[in-house]
N, C-alpha and C positions, 0 to 999 in steps of 0.2 A: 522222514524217509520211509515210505514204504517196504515193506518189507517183501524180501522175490523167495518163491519155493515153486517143489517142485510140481504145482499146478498151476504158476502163473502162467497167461497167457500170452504170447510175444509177436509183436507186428513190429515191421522198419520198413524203412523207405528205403528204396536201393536208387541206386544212380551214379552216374561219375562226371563232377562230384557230388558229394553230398553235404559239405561243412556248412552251407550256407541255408540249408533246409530248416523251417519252420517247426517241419510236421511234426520232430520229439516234443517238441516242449506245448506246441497244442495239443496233441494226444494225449500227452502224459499229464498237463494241464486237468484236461476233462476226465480220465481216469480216476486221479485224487479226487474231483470232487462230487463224482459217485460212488467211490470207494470201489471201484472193481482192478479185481485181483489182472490187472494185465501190466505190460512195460512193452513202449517204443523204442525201438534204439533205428541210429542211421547207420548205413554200410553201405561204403564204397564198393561198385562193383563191378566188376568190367565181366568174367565169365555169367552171364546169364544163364545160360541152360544148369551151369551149377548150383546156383542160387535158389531155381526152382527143384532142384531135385534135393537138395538141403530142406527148403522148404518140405518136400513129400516124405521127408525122413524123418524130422522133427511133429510130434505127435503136437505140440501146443503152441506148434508154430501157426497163429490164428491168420495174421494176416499182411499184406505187403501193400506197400502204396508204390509207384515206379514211377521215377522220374527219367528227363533227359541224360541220355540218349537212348533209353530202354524199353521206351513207351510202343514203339511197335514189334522189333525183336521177342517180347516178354511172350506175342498171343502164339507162340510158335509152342509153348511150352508146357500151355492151360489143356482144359480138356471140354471145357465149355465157354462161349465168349457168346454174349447176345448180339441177333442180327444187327440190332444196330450197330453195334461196336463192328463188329467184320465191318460194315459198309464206311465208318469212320477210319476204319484204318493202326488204331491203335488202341492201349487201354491202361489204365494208369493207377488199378487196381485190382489186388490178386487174394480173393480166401481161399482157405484151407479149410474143406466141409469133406470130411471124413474123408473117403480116399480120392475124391477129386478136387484141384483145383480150377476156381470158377474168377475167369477175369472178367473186367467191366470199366465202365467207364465214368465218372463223375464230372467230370467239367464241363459239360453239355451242360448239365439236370444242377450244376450248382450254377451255370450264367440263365438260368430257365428261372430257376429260383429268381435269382435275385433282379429278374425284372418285375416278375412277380409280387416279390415283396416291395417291392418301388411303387405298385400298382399300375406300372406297362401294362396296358390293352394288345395284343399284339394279332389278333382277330381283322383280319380284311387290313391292315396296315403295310408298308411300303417300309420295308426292313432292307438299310445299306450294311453291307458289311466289307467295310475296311481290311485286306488280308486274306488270304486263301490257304495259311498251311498249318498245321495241327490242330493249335485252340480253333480256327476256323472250322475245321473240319468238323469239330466236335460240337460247337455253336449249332451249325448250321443244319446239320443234321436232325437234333435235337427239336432245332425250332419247327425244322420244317414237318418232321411227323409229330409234330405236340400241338401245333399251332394252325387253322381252321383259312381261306382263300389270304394267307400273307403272300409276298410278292417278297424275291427277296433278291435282291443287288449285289454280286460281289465283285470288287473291284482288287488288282493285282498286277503288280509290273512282268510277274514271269505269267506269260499264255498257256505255256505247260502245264503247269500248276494248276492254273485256275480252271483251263479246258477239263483238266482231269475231275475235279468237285465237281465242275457245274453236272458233267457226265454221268459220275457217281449220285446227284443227287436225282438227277432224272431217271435213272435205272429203278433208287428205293425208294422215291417219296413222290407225293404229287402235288411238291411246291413248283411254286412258278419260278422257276428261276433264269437270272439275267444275267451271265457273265461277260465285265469289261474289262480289257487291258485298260489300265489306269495310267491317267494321263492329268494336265489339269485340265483341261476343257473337259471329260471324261467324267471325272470326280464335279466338277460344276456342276454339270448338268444333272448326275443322281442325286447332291446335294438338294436339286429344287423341288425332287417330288418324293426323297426321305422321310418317314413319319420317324423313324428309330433309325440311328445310327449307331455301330457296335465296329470298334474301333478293336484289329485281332494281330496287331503288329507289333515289335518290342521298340516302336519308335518314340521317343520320350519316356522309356523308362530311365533310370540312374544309371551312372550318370548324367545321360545327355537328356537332361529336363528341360531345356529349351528349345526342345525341337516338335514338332506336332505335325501332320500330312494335312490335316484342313486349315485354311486361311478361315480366321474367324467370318472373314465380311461375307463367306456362305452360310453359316448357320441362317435357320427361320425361326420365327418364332411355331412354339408347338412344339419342337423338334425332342427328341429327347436321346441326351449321349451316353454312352456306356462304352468305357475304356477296360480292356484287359488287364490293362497295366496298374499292377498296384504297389510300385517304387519309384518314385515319390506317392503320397496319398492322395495329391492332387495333380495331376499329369498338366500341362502346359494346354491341351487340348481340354480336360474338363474344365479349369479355371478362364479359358475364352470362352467356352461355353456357356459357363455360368455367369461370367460379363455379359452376357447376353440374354440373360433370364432364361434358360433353359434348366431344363430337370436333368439333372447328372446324376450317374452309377458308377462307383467306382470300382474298381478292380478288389480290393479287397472283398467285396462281398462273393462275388464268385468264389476265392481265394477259399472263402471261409468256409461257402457252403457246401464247397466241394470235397472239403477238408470232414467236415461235419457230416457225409454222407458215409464219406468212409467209416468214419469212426461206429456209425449206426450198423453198418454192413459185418463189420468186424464183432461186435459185442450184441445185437439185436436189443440194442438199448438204444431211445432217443439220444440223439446227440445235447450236451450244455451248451447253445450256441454262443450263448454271452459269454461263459467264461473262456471260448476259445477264442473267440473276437477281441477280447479284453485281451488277451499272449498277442496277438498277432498285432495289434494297437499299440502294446506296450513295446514289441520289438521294435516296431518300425518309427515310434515317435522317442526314442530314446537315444 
């Protein structure tokens, strides 16, 4: 056990709820085995503006990760958020740098990663994305100012929703982008000229791991899937995929690396990515 005094450093995840939150025991994971003086804790939390004025109170209160429902409420409270985050809409990470606090956003830059590290090409490529509302928001953004003539497809049963992105993305970036009400003839037909598919919906997470939105008999070969969802470790949708020789991305990795930027942002120390990967593997296969 670590021992806490009074220069530890302290970062938690806010949200309501939070029991079911990974982040302590990854953060606190990679902590231990750099040996830095900090501690995770979760807290449930429903008054937001308190929590950051807690936060502005507390001198070693280094830093917040925010989950749902908080993730947009939180930018009301910061004093800096980057343009890309305003143009996302939300942000799911909060430091404390001397008298201001500075939000941002990691789930973009950790599903960026982890195509990346897949060795995804995603340069001149025909990018679907399945879902249009938060992790979308944040994907998609990401991709489209990181990423060099992609083409990028989003498909969505609410018009609202997806009108709204496609909007937002044509205001900041200068992807090409395609918004369809999803349908299945709809989703066929982007199926056929797909290079990447990125799957941003909570459909075949856990429980209901028998459910998937693509019929296998669309995958092509070439194709390559990438699911948000990482409970189960292999979603219903990756393991058709993969019946099909395709190259699949699981949700865990975003998970991780999103997790792992934090942690970078928080202590200006590289992240242990394996030994955080290694928590969040041992949770989830146990």
């Amino acid at each position: 056990m670590r021992s806490i005094s009074r220069r530890t450093q302290i970062c938690a995840v806010i949200g309501n709820p939070v029991g079911h939150s990974l982040s302590p025991a990854i953060h606190n994971a990679a902590y231990e085995a750099l040996d830095l003086d900090f501690a995770y804790v979760a807290c449930p939390v429903e008054d937001v503006k308190g929590a950051l004025t807690g936060m502005r109170a507390i001198g070693n209160f280094r830093g917040m990760s925010v989950t749902i429902p908080h993730k947009i409420e939180v930018m009301k409270y910061v004093d800096e958020v980057a343009q890309v985050d305003r143009s996302i809409g939300s942000i799911n990470t909060v430091i404390h740098d001397g008298d201001k606090l500075i939000g941002l956003g990691t789930d973009g830059p950790g599903a960026l990663k982890a195509l990346a590290d897949s060795g995804v090409e995603l340069a001149g490529k025909s990018v679907l994305m399945v879902g249009a509302g938060g992790v979308a928001r944040a994907i998609a953004f990401t991709l489209a100012r990181n990423t060099t003539r992609a083409e990028l497809s989003i498909l969505d049963i609410d018009e609202a929703v997806l009108r709204k992105l496609a909007a937002d993305l044509d205001a900041g970036t200068d992807a090409i982008v395609k918004p369809v009400v999803s349908s299945n003839q709809s989703l066929a037909e982007a199926m056929e000229t797909a290079d990447i598919v990125i799957h941003c919906t909570p459909v075949g997470m856990h429980p209901n791991v028998d459910a998937s939105l693509i019929p296998p008999e669309l995958f092509r070969p070439g194709q390559v899937v990438f699911d948000v969802v990482y409970t189960p470790l292999e979603t219903k949708l990756l393991a058709d995929a993969k019946s099909r020789g395709l190259k699949t991305i699981s949700g865990v990795e975003m998970f991780v690396n999103q997790a792992a930027l934090q942690f970078e942002h928080f202590t200006g120390i590289e992240a242990p990515v394996e030994v955080m990967r290694r928590v969040v593997m041992d949770h989830l296969t146990s």
